[in-house]
Structure formats: structure tokens, C-alpha cells
C-alpha positions in Angstrom: -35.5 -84.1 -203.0 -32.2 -81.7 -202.0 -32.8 -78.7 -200.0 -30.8 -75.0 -200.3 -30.8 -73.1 -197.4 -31.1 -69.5 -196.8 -30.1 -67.5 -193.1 -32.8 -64.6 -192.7 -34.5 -62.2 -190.8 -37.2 -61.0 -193.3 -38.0 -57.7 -190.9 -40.0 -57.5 -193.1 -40.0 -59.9 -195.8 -40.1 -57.6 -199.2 -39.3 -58.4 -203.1 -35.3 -58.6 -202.2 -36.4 -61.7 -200.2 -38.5 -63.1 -203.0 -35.6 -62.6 -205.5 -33.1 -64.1 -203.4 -35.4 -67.5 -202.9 -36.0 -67.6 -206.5 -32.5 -67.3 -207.4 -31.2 -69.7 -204.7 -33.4 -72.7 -205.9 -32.7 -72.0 -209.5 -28.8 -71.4 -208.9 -28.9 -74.5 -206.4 -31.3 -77.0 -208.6 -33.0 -77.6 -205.4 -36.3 -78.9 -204.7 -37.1 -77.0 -201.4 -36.3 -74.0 -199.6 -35.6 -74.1 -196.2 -35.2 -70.6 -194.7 -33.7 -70.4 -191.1 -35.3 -67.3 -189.6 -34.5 -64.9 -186.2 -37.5 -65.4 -184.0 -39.3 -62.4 -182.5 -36.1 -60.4 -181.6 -33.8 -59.8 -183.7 -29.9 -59.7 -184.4 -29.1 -56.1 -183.0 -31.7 -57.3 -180.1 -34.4 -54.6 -181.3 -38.0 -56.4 -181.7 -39.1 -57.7 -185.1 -41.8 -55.2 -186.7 -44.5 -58.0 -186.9 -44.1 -61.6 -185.3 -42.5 -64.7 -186.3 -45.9 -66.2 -187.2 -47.2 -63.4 -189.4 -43.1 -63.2 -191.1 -42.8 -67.4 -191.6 -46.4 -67.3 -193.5 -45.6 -64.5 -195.9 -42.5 -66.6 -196.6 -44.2 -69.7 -197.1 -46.5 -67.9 -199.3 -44.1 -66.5 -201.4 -42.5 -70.1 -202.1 -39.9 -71.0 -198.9 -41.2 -74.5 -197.7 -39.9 -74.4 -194.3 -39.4 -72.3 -191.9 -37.2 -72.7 -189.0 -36.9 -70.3 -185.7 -33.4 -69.6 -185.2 -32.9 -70.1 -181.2 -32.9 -66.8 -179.1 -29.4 -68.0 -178.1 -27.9 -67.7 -181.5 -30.6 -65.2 -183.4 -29.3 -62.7 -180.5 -25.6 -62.4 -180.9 -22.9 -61.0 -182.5 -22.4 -62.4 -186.1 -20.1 -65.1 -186.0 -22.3 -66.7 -183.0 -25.4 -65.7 -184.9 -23.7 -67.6 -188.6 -22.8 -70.7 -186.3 -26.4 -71.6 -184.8 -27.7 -71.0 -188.4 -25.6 -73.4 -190.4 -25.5 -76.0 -187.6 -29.4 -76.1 -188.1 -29.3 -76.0 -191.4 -26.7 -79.1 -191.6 -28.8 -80.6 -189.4 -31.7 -81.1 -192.2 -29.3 -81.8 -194.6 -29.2 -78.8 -196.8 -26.5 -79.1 -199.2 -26.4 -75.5 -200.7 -26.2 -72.2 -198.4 -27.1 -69.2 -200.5 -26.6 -65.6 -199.5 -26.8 -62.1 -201.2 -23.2 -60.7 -200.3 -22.0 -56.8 -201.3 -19.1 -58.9 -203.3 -20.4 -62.1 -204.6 -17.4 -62.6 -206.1 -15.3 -63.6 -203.1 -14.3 -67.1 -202.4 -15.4 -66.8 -198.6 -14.1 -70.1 -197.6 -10.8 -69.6 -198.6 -10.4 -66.0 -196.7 -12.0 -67.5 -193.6 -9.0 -70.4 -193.8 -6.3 -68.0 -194.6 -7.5 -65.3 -191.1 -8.2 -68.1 -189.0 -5.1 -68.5 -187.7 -4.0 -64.9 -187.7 -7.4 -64.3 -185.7 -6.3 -66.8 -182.9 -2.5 -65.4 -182.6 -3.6 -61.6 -183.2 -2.6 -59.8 -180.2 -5.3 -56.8 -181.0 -7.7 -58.2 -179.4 -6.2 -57.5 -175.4 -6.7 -53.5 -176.5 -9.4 -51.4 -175.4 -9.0 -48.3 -177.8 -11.4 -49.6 -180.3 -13.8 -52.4 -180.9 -13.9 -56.1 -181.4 -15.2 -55.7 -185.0 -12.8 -53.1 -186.0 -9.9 -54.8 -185.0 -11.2 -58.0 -186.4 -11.5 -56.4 -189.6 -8.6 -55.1 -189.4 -6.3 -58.7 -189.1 -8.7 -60.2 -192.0 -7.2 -57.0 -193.7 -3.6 -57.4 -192.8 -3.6 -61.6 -193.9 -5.9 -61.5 -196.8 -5.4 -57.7 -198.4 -9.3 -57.6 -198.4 -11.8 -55.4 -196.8 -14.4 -56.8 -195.4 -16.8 -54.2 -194.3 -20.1 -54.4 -195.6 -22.8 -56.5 -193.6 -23.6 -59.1 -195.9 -19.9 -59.5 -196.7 -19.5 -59.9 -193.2 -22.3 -62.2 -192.4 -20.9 -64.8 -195.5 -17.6 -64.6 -193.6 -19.1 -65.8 -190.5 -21.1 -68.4 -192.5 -17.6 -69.4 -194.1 -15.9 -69.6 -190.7 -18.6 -71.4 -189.0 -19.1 -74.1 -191.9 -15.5 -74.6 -191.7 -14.9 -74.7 -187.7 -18.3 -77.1 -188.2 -16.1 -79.5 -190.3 -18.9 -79.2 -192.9 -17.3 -78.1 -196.3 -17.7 -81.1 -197.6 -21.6 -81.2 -196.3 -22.7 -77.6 -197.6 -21.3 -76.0 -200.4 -21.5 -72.1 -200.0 -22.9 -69.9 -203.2 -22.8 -65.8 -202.9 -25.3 -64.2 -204.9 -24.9 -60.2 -205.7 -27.3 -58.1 -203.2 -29.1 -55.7 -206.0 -29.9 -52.4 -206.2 -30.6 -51.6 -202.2 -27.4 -51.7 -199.5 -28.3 -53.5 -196.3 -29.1 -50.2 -194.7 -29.8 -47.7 -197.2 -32.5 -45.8 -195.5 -33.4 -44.2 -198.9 -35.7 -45.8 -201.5 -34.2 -45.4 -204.9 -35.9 -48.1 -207.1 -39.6 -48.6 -207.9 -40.1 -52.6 -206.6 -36.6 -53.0 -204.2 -35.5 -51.4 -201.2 -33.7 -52.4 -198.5 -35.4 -53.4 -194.7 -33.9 -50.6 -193.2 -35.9 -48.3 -195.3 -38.9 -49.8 -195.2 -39.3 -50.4 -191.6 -38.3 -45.8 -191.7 -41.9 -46.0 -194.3 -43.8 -47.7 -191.7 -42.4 -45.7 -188.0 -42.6 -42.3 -190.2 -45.9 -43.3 -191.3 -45.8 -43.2 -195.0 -47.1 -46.6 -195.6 -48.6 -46.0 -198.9 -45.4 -47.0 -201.0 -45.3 -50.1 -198.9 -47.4 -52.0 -201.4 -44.7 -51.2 -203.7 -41.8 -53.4 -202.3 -43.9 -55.9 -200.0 -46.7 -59.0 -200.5 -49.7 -57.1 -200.2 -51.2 -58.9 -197.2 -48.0 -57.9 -195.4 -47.9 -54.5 -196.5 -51.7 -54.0 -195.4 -50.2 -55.1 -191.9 -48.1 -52.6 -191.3 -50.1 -50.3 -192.8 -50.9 -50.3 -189.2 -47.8 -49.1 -188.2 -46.3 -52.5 -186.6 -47.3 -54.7 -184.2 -44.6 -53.7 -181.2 -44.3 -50.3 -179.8 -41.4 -48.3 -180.5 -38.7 -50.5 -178.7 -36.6 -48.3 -176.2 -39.2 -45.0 -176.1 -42.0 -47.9 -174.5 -38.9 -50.1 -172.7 -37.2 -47.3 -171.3 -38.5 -47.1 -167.8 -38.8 -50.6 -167.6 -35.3 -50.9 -167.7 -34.6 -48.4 -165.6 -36.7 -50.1 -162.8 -34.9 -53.6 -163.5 -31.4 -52.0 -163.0 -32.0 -49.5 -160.5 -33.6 -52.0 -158.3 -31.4 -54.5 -158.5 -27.6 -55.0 -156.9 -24.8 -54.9 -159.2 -23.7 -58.4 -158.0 -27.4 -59.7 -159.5 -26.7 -57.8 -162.7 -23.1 -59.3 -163.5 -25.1 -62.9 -163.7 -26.6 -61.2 -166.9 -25.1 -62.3 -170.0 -22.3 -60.4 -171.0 -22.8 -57.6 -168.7 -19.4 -58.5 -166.9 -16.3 -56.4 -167.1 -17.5 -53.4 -165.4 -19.9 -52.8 -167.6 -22.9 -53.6 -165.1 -21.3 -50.6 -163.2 -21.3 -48.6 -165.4 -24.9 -49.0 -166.9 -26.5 -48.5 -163.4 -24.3 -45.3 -162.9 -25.7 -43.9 -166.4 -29.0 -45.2 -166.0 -29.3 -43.0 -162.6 -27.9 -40.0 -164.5 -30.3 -39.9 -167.4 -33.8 -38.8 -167.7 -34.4 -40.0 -170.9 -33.6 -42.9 -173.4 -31.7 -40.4 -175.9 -30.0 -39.3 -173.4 -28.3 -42.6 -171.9 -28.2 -43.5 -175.2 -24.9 -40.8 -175.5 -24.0 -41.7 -172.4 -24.1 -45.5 -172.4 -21.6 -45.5 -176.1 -18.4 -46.6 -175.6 -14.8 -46.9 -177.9 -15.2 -50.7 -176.6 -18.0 -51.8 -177.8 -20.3 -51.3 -180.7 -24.0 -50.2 -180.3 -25.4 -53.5 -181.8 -23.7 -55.1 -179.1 -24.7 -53.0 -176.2 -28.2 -53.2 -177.5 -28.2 -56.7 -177.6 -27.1 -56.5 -173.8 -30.1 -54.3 -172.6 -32.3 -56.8 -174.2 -30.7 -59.6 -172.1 -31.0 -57.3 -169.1 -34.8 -56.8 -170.1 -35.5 -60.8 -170.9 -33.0 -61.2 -167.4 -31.2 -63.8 -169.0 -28.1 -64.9 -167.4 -24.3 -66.7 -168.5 -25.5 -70.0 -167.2 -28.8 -69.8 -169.1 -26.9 -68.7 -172.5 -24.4 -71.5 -172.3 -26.7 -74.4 -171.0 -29.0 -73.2 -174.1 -26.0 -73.7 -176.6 -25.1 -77.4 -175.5 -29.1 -78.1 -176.3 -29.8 -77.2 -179.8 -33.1 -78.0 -181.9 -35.1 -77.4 -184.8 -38.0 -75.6 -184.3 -40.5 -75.7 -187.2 -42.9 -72.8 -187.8 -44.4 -73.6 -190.6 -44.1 -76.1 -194.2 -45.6 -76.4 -197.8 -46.7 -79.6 -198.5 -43.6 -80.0 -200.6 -41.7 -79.1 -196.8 -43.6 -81.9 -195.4 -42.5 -84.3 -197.9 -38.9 -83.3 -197.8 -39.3 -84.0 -193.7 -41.0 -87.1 -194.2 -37.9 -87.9 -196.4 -35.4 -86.6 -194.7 -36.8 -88.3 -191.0 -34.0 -90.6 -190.4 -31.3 -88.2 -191.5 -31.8 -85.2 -189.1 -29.4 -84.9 -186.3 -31.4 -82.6 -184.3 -34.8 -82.9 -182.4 -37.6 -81.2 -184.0 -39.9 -79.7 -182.0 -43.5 -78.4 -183.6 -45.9 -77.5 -181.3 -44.4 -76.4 -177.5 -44.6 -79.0 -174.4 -45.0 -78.6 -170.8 -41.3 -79.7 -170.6 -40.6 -77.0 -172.8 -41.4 -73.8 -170.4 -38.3 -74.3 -168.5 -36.2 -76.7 -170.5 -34.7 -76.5 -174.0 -37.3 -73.7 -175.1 -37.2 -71.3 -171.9 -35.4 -68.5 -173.7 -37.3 -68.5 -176.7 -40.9 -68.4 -174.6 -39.5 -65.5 -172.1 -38.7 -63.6 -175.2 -42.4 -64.3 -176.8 -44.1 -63.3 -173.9 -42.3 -59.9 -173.1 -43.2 -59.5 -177.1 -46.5 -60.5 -176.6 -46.4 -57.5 -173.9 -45.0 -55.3 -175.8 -47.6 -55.4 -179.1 -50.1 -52.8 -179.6 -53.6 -53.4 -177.7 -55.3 -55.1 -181.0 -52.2 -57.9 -181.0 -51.6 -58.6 -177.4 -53.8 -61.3 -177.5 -51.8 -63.1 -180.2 -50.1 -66.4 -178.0 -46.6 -66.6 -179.3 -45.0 -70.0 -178.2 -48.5 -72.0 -176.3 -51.6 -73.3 -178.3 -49.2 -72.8 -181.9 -48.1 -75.5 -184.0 -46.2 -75.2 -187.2 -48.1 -73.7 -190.0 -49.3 -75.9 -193.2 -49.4 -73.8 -196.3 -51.6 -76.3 -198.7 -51.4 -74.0 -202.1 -53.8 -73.4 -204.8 
């Protein structure tokens, strides 16, 4: 049995996803699909609509047979971060084909990811202040390859590109762009009958016009948020919560907070004493240095309280974490046992709460916190083992 891999999010997993899992193991002639997945918080560090439980079993349903949590310390990051925890897991159960939907599928990823890498490294935009990293990162892929590289899936295979190639795994995983279809990555309008983007359908569900949402999703999914998702809305519930986390604690504490260095842990207490409301720091937090996405992800550190040491000593401890299999997943596993370079963890230990899986478990429980009364009670990390989806 061979495996193709696919890097997701599924917030929420809708008939894009099902197309791209369908074409990857018909494009790839594999036998399984092993999806790598963001646990409960996401990659701009907002929370995931509905949890990773209720997102890994629609998958599984819909024919991926395994499911992997992407660690906190990657799923949380900035993209070429985020691209290198995915494909080192995904190397690590010996997938031999990556596929991704990219904005231009025709692009030979690898090869532009060689030619910039050494014009990234000598660049000298990267000591100025007047704009941010991703713009001036764009900006030398421009100037060495003579291609734009702007959209998010076209930036996300770059990353994947860079990070199989910094891996030292191009002979290991071969790399295979498929053409996203008919709904950009964050078109927030719905201009096709079956497919539209995330971005847009997560709009139906906080607008409340969950009725089309059987439309473009697996029906027991779209009877789920028919409830109007399982968190509350992120920074409108979280806001004062923050504000009692950095207003009560001394900016020497704060700097410990991943990346919340450079002045910028200044600078957020002074705005967050200023502003009344989230909208309002929201202007006032911005900056020409950094891009909201990255900021974003910050307040989420500042809210989980995770530190520098606690990022890096996470990185030099990397797993698998399984959250669910087909019975064709188990086989592949069973196959597969001897050959996978990483521990595999399926069901949480007592040695876990503060050890390898510490980050993960903080962010479950303040997501546990954060659901709507009728899913608080839902345990995100303790008493769960990977699913087993048997079939018909």
C-alpha cells in the first residue's frame, strides 16, 4: 500500500475538500489518504468553527483514512513554519505524493523555491521596517524568479516546496499541484451551486443563513452548524479576557510570550489600556510591520500564555498524533510500523499533560471553554482515542 498526503484545515470540510481527496488518490495511484489537519486553532490563530473530532470524522467519512493533528507549534504559525511541521509528519509515515490545490498548478514549485533560496538568505530587505515580512518576501521571490507569488495556495505550495527541499526529502515526496476550482481561498461570495470557498461558508453560518449550507457540505456537518458553531465569536467573547491577562501582568512577564518581543509587548499593553472595545484596538493594534494574521496569531499565544522556551522545546519533540483511521488506515499503519520515524501517540498519557503534548491540551481546554453551553462538556485531549471509521 502507498500513501498521498494532503496539508489541511477543513474549517469546515465542504465538496472542495472532497474533490481534492478524490483527485489526489486518483492523480497519485495511491491506496490511502493521509490528511495532516490544524488542530482546534487554526493557522491565523482564530478557533476552528467545530472541533478537531467532529472535522477528522467528516473526513474519514468522506474517504481520507487518517487523520493526523498538526502540532499547535506548527498548525499556529506563519506559513513556511506551518508547511515545515506538515511535510516532516507526513515523511514521517512515508507518504510519497503531496498533493495541493494551488491558484497556478502549473508552476514547478520546487524549482522557484531552489532558485529564491539563496537570494532569501543574502536579501538585505529584510532589516527594514517600512513594510512587512511577506511583502518583502514576495517581493525577492519576484526579483530572482520573475513570478508573482501572491495567492494563498500558491504561497502555501512554496512553503511546502521550500520545506521538502530544506527537509532533504525531494527524493522521498514528489510534489503534485492540482488547479483550485471555481472558489478563491477567500472569496466571501458564493458563486457556484455545489463549491464555495471556507471563507464563505463559515460568513453563511456567523450571518445565520445556514440553509444553503447543505448545498456545499456533508449533511451531518452542515446540520452542525446549522447551530451556528460550536465556539463563540473569537475576539467579541475573548476580548476582556485578554485585556485582564495583559493589563495585569508586567511587561517583563509578557516578553517571555512567544514572539511578543521587539517592543511589541509595550506596545500592546499601551493599546490595550486605551481601547474600550475589540474593534477599536483592533485599528489601533495594526501596524506597517507586521500583518494581521501574524499579530492574531500572537494574541492567541498571549491568551494560551505560551512562552519562547515552550515554542522551541515543542519543535525539538515532534510526533504523530492520530485522530482517527479507516480500516484501510489501520492496515497501512500496521504496514508501515517499522518504517515510521516519529512516535505515534493515540490516546493521551499522564506524561503527556506537561510533556510533548502540553501545548496542544492548553489549547483544547481554553477551546473546550470557549464552546457554546451544549458543547462544553465535549473533553478534547483526556478520555479520546483515535477514531475507527469501519464502513458499510
Amino acid at each position: 500500500m502507498e500513501a498521498v498526503g494532503l496539508i489541511t484545515e477543513y474549517n469546515p470540510f465542504h465538496n472542495g475538500h472532497i474533490h481534492h481527496l478524490q483527485t489526489a488518490k486518483k492523480a497519485s495511484g495511491a491506496d490511502v489518504v493521509i490528511a495532516i489537519m490544524s488542530g482546534n486553532f487554526v493557522q491565523r490563530g482564530e478557533p476552528a468553527i467545530v472541533d478537531k473530532w467532529i472535522r477528522a470524522d467528516t473526513a474519514l467519512q468522506a474517504g481520507v483514512d487518517i487523520v493526523l493533528e498538526l502540532p499547535f507549534q506548527y498548525a499556529v504559525q506563519a506559513a513556511h513554519i506551518f508547511a515545515k511541521g506538515a511535510v516532516q509528519s507526513l515523511a514521517a509515515m512515508q507518504v510519497k505524493t503531496l498533493v495541493f490545490g494551488a491558484e497556478h498548478a502549473e508552476l514547478d514549485f520546487l524549482t522557484l523555491a531552489k532558485q529564491a533560496k539563496d537570494s532569501l538568505q543574502a536579501s538585505q530587505k529584510f532589516t527594514s521596517f517600512n513594510e512587512t515580512y511577506a511583502t518583502s518576501f514576495n517581493q525577492v521571490i519576484y526579483e530572482q524568479t520573475g513570478i508573482k507569488i501572491q495567492q494563498p495556495n500558491d504561497m502555501l505550495a512554496f512553503a511546502y516546496a521550500t520545506a521538502i527541499n530544506d527537509l532533504g526529502l525531494t527524493e522521498q515526496i514528489q510534489l503534485q499541484p492540482i488547479q483550485r476550482i471555481k472558489a478563491g481561498y477567500h472569496d466571501q461570495k458564493i458563486q457556484d451551486k455545489t463549491i464555495a470557498s471556507a471563507s464563505a461558508l463559515r460568513a453563511l453560518v456567523e450571518t445565520g443563513k445556514v440553509a444553503e449550507l447543505a448545498n456545499y457540505l456533508p449533511e451531518s456537518l452542515a446540520k452542525e452548524l446549522a447551530l451556528g458553531g460550536q465556539v463563540e465569536p473569537f475576539m467579541d467573547f475573548w476580548f476582556d479576557y485578554l485585556k485582564y491577562k495583559v493589563l495585569t501582568t508586567p511587561v517583563a512577564e509578557l516578553e517571555k510570550i512567544y514572539q511578543l518581543g521587539d517592543g511589541l509587548a509595550y506596545r500592546l499593553k499601551k493599546m490595550l489600556t486605551i481601547s474600550i472595545s475589540w474593534s477599536e484596538f483592533q485599528q489601533a493594534f495594526k501596524s506597517k510591520r507586521y500583518t494581521w494574521a501574524r499579530l492574531q496569531r500572537t494574541l492567541l499565544y498571549v491568551l494560551l500564555n505560551i512562552t519562547t522556551e515552550e515554542m522551541m522545546d515543542a519543535w525539538q519533540t515532534p510526533y504523530l498524533r492520530i485522530l482517527g483511521t479507516t480500516v484501510s488506515g489501520r492496515q497501512y499503519l500496521k504496514q508501515e510500523r517499522e518504517n515510521i520515524t516519529l512516535p505515534v501517540i493515540n490516546r493521551v498519557t499522564k506524561a503527556d499533560v506537561h510533556g510533548r503534548l502540553k501545548l496542544d491540551i492548553r489549547a483544547g481546554q481554553v477551546y473546550q471553554q470557549m464552546s457554546k453551553p451544549y458543547a462544553q462538556k465535549l473533553e478534547q485531549d483526556f478520555k479520546r482515542q483515535a477514531l475507527l471509521i469501519k464502513g458499510e
